[in-house]
N, C-alpha and C positions, 0 to 999 in steps of 0.2 A: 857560602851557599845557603846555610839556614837562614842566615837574612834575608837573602834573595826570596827563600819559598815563602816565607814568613810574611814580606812585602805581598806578594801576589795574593797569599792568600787572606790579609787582611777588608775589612769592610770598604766597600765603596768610598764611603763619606770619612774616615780614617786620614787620608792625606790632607783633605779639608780641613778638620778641626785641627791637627797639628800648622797647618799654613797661618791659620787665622790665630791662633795664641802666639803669634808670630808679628810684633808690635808696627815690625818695616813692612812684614807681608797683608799686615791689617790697613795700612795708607796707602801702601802702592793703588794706584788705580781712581784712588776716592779724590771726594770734593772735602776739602778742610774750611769750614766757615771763620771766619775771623769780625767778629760780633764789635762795634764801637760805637759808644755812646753819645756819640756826636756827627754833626753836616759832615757831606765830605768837604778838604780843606782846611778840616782843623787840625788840631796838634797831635792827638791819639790816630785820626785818621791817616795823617800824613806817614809816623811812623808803621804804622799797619801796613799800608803801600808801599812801603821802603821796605820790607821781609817777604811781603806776600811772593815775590818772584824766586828769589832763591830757596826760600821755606818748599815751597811747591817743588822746587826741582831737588832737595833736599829727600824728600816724604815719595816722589816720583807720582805724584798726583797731579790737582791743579789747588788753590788755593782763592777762595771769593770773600768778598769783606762786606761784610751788611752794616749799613748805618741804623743805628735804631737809638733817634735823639728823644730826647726827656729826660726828666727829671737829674740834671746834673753828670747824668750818662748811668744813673742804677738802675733805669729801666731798661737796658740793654743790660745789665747784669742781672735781674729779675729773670728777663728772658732767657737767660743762658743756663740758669738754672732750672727752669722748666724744663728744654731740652733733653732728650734722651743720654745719660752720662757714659756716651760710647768712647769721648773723646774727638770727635769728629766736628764739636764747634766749641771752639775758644772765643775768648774775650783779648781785646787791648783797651785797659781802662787806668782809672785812676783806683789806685790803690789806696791813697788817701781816703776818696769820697767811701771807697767799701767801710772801712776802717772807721769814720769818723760816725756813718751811718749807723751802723753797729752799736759804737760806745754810747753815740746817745739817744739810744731806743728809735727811730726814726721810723714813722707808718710806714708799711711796706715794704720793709726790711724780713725776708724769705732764706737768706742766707747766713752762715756761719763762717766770719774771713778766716778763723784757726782751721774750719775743716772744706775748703776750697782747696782746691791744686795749684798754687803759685809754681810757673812754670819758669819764668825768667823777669828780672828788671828791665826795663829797655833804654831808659833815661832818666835823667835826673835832675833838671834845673829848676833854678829858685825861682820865687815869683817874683815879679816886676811891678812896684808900685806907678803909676803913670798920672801923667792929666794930657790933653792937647799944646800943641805946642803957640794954641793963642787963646789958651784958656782967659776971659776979662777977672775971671775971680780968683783962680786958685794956681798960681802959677811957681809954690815952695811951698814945703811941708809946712814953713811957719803959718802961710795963708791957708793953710786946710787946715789948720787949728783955730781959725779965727772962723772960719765960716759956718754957717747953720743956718741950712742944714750942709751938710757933705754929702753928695747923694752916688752912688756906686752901684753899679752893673754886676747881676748874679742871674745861675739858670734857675734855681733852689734853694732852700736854706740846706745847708753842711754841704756842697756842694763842690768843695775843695777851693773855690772862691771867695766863697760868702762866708766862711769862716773864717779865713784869712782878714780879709775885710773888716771882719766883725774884732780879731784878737788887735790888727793895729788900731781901730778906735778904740778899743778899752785900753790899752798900754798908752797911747796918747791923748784919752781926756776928747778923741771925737766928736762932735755933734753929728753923728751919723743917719743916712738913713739909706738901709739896700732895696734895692730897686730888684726885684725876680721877675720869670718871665722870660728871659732871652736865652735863647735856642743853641749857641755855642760862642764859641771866641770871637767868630768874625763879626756877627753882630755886637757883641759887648765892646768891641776896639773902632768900632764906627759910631755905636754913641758918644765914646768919649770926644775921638775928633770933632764932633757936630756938635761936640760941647750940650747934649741933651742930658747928662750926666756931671759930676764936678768931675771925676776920678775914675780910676779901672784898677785893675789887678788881674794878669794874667799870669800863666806860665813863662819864664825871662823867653823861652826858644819861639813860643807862639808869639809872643807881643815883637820879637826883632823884624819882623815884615813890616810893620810900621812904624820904624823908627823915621822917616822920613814925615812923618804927620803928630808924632807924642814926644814928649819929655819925661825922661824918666826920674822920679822922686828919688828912689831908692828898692834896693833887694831886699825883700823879704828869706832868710837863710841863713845858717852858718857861716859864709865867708863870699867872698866876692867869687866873680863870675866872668871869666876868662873872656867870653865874647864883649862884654860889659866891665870893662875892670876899671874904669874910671864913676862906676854910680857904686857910691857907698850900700854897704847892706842898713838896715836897720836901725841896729842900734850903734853904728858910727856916725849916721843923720842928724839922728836926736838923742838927749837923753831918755831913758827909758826906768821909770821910779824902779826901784828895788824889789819892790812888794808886790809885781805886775809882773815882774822878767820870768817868773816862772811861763807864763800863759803862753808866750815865747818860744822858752824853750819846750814846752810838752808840744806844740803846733811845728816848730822845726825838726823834731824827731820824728815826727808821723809822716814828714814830708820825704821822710827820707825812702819811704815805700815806690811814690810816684806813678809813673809810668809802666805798667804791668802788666803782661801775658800770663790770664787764667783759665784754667780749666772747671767744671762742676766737683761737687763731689763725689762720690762714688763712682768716677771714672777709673779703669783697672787699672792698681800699680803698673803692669808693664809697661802701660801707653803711654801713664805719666813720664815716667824714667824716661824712656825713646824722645818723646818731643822734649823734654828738659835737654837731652843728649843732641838733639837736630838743631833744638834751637839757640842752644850754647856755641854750635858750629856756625849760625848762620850769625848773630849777632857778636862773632869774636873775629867774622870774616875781614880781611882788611877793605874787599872791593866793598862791602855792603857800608863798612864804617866811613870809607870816601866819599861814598853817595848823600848819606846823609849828611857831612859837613857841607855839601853844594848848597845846602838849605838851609845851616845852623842848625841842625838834628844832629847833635850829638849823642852818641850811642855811649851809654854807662850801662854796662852787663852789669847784671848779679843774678850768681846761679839760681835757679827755683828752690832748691834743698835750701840756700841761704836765705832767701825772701819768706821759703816757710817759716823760717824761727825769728824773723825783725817781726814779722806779723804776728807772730804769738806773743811774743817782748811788748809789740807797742800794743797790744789789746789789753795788757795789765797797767799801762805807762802814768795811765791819768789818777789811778788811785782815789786816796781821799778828795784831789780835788776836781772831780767827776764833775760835782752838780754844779759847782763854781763855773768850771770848764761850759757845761751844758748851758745854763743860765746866758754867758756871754755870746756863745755862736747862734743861739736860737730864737732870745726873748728879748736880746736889749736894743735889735736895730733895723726889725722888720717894719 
């Protein structure tokens, strides 16, 4: 009964604030933006699109995806941290390029990946060394060692590309040179075919739509790759000097970030928690994990609480060899 009067005779505005400190009562209703740094059609795209409908029915809202391409996809991270930190627009980005942006001072760089809100992993495959498959020059890794220049397709420098890029010609003695400029994957996988480039490097999940027009060198990664289990990784390919494998392994650990659902920071604990909690149900879903095998979008979860401390791990990872590190991705093949 005291409750009852209690209720009644509390303030108007009283059921409101308790409703809205209410994480599921703060989505219900709303628009959830989902921010990607790339055309639609690419790889962060497509997975963005593979969540956006259950996400939505998940949160009891609707869920919209903005494209917003440049610079390697950080200017849709730029953007995101402008944004008002209600929680109301996330990010599906590469967590590499945040990450690698960061470590080496990169213009532009607004944000701090230890104090951004990693809400979920979404994927995780290795990259894909390629050429076309009637490439006249480069047709084996032996002949990309022979040629010079080697010319390679990137949006940016650090770019989660062009770094990559850059560490295989330093560990194999490259004559390289990266080509920037291009707008996302599907662009960079039609210069190769058209042979207006020697070479490409994509993500293995984005580059399998054109397996029917590239040949694949080899994986860039820790071990082979289930869709791909017949193209050696790396350092099965070639030998790779002793005094170089570091550069390797510190660019295979950062890779391990990938594919990533973020938030701003200073978005309110609760909200974080609730969507790390929505979207651990939607990306552990079995229909949503079926969906994206129709495509080779395979889903690899990793909670947000778990992606927060890889990313705090790999923001110390590079150590002393920082400038050596910096030097290779930036200076030696623009």
């Amino acid at each position: 009964m005291r409750t009852a009067i209690a209720a009644c005779l509390a303030p108007a505005g009283a059921h409101r604030v308790i409703a809205e400190s209410d994480p599921a009562e703060f989505y219900r209703g709303k628009t959830l933006r989902i921010l990607v740094g790339s055309p639609p059609g690419g790889g962060y795209d497509v997975y963005a699109r593979l969540v956006a409908q259950p996400l939505a029915a998940k949160l009891g809202g609707s869920v919209v995806i903005e494209n917003n391409e440049g610079n390697g996809g950080l200017s849709a991270l730029a953007k995101l941290v402008q944004r008002p930190a209600d929680g109301l627009t996330i990010m599906n980005g590469s967590a590499e390029a945040a990450i690698i942006s960061q470590m080496l001072g990169r213009p532009g760089v607004t944000w701090d990946v230890t104090k951004l809100n990693w809400l979920a992993k979404m994927a995780s495959a290795p990259k894909l060394w390629f050429v076309s498959k009637d490439n006249p020059r480069v047709a084996s890794i032996a002949a990309a060692m022979q040629a010079d220049p080697l010319t390679w397709p990137a949006t940016g420098p650090a770019d989660d590309i062009s770094d990559v890029e850059a560490i295989i010609s330093y560990v194999l003695g490259l004559k390289s040179k990266i080509v920037t400029g291009f707008s996302g994957s599907g662009n960079m996988s039609l210069a190769v075919i058209r042979n207006e480039v020697s070479c490409g490097l994509l993500s293995a999940d984005s580059a399998l739509a054109h397996l029917d027009s590239i040949k694949p060198l080899a994986l860039f990664g820790a071990k082979r790759w289930s869709h791909l289990p017949d193209v050696p990784i790396l350092s099965e390919a070639v030998t790779i000097p002793a005094d170089k494998m570091w550069a390797v392994t510190l660019r295979e650990q950062i890779g391990e970030a990938q594919r990533a659902l973020v938030a701003a920071q200073g978005v309110p604990p609760e909200r974080v928690a609730y969507l790390r909690g929505v979207l651990g149900e939607v990306l552990t879903d079995p229909a949503v994990i079926e969906e994206g095998a129709k495509t080779n979008r395979e889903i690899v979860y990793m909670p947000g609480a778990d992606l927060q401390k890889l990313v705090d791990d790999l923001m110390a990872a590079a150590g002393p060899r920082l400038p050596e590190f910096r030097k290779i991705v930036l200076d030696s093949y623009f």
